[in-house]
C-alpha positions as CSV (number, residue, x, y, z in Angstrom):
1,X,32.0,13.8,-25.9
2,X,34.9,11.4,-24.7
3,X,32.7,9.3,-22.9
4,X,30.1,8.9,-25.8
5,X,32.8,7.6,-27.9
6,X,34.2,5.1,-24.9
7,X,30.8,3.5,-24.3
8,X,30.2,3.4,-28.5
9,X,33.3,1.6,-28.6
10,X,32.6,-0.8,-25.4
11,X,29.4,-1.7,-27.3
12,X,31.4,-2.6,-30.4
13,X,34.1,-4.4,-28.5
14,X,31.6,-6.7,-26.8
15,X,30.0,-7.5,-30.2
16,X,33.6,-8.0,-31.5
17,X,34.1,-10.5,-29.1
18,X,31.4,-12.5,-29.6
19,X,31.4,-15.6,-31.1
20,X,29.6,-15.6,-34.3
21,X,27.3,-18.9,-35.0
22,X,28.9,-20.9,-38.0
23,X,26.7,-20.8,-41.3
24,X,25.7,-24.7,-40.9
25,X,24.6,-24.7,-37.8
26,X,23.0,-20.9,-38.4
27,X,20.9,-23.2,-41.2
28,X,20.1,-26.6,-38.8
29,X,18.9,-24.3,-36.4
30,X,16.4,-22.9,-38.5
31,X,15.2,-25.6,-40.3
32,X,15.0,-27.2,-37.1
33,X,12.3,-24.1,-36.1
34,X,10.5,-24.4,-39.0
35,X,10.5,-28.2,-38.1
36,X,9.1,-27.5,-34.5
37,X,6.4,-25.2,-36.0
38,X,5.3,-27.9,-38.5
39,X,5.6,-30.7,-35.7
40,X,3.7,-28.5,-33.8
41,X,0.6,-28.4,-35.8
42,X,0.3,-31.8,-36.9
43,X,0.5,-32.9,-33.2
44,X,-2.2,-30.5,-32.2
45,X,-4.5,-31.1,-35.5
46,X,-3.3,-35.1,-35.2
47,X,-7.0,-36.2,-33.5
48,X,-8.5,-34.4,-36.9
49,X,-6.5,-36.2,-39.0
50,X,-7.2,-39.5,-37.5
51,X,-11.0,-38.7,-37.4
52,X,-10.8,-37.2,-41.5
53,X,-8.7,-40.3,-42.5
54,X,-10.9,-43.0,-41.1
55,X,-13.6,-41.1,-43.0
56,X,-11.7,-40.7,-46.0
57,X,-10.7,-44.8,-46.1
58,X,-14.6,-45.8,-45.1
59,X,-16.0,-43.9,-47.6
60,X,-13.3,-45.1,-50.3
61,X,-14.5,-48.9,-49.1
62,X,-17.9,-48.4,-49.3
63,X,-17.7,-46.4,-53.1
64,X,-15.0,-49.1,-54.4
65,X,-16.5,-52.3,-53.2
66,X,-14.2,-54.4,-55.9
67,X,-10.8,-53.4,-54.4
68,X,-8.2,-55.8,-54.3
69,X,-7.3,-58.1,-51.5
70,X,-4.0,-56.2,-50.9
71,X,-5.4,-52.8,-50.8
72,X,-8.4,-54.3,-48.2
73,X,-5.5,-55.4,-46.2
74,X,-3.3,-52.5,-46.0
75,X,-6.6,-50.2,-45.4
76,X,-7.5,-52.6,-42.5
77,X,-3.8,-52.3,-41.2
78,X,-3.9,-48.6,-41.8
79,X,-7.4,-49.0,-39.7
80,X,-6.0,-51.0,-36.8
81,X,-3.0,-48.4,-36.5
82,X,-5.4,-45.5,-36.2
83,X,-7.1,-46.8,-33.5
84,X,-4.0,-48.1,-31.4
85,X,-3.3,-43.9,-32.1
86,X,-6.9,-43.0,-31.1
87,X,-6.6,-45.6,-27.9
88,X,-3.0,-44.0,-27.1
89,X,-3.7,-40.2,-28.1
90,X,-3.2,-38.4,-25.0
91,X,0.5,-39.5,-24.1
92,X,1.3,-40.2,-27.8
93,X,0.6,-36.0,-27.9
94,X,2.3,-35.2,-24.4
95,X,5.6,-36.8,-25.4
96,X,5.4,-35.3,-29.2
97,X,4.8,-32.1,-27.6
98,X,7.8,-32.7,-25.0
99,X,9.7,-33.4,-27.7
100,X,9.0,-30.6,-29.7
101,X,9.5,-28.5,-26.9
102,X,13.0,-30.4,-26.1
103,X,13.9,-29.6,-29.5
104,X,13.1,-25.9,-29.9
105,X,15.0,-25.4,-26.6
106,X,17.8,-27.6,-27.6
107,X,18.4,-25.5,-30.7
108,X,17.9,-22.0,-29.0
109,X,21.0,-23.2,-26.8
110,X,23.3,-24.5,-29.4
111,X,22.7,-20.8,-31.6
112,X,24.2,-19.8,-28.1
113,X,26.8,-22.3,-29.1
114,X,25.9,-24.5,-25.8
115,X,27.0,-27.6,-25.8
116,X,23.9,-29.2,-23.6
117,X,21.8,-28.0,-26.8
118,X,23.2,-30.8,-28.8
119,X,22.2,-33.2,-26.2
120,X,18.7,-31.2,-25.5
121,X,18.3,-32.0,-28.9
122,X,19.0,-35.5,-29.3
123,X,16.3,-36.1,-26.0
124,X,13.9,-34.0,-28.1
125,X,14.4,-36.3,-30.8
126,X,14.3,-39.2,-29.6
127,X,11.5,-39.1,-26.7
128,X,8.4,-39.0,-29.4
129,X,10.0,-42.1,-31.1
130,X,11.0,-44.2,-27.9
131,X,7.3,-42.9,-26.5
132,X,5.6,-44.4,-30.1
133,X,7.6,-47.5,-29.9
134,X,6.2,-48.0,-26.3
135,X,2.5,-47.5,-27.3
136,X,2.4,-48.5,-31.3
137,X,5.3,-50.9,-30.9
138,X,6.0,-52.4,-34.5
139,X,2.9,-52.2,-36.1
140,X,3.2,-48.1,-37.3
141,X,6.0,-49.6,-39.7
142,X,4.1,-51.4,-42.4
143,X,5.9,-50.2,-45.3
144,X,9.3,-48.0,-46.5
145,X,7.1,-45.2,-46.3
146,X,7.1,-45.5,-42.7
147,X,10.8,-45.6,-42.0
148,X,10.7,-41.8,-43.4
149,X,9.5,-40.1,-39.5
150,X,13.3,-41.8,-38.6
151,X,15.2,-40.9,-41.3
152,X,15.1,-37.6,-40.6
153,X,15.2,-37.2,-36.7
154,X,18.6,-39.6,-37.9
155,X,20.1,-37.1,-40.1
156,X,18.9,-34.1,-38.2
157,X,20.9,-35.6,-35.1
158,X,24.2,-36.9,-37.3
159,X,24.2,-33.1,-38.9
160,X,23.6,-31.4,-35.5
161,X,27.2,-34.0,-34.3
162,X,29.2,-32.8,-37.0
163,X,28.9,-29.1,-35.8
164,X,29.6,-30.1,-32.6
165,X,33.1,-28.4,-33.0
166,X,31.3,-25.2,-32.8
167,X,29.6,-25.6,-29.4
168,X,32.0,-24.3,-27.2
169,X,30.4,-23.2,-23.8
């Protein structure tokens, strides 16, 4: 009976002793889950996309034929970005999916209050935009609207810094 209450109480003492993750980065960590599910579905599903939105924008031409000038030209732009994408899929999906992966990994380590997750992170973050810079270059930001995909890698990576503190192995 002695012994069953020894091991109970090593059991609790090793939970005891264990850090507990903070709150904020207990919520950046899942968000950033949810995040990677998301990301990974639109990266897989991204050749459909491309293929249903070029169908969606010819079809919209061809039933609208007195558009404006400026719509014309933003749905030609739109067009020549699509097929820079459709011309660059293969890595522009490898280095989303390393990213993903990067990320996922990045916040598994800092829920173990790692302090390489931070920096897992940031490469997860930052690989898929550096890799879409590469092949896209400027042309995928034609309007504000565009600037959103950095906006929130940015604040992700700037809310990840501030719990920093809390990563302590």
């Amino acid at each position: 009976m002695n012994t069953t209450d020894a091991s109970t109480d090593l059991l609790n003492f090793t939970e005891e002793n264990k850090p507990k993750i903070p709150q904020g980065l207990n919520v950046l960590t899942i968000l950033t889950f949810i995040g990677c599910a998301f990301g990974l579905l639109v990266t897989i599903a991204t050749p459909f996309i491309m293929k249903f939105s070029l169908g969606m924008m010819d079809k919209a031409t061809s039933m609208n034929p007195d558009m404006g000038q400026k719509e014309l030209t933003d749905m030609e732009n739109a067009k020549k970005l699509m097929a820079l994408t459709q011309q660059h899929m293969g890595p522009l999906i490898i280095l989303g999916l390393l990213g993903i992966v990067a990320c996922f990994i990045g916040a598994l380590w800092m829920r173990k209050l790692k302090k390489d997750g931070f920096w897992v992170y940031v490469a997860g973050q930052i690989i898929p935009i550096a890799g879409s810079m590469i092949f896209l270059g400027t042309a995928q930001y034609q309007d504000w609207k565009s600037y959103f995909g950095l906006i929130i890698p940015l604040v992700f990576i700037v809310l990840y810094s501030m719990q920093r503190k809390h990563l302590v192995r």
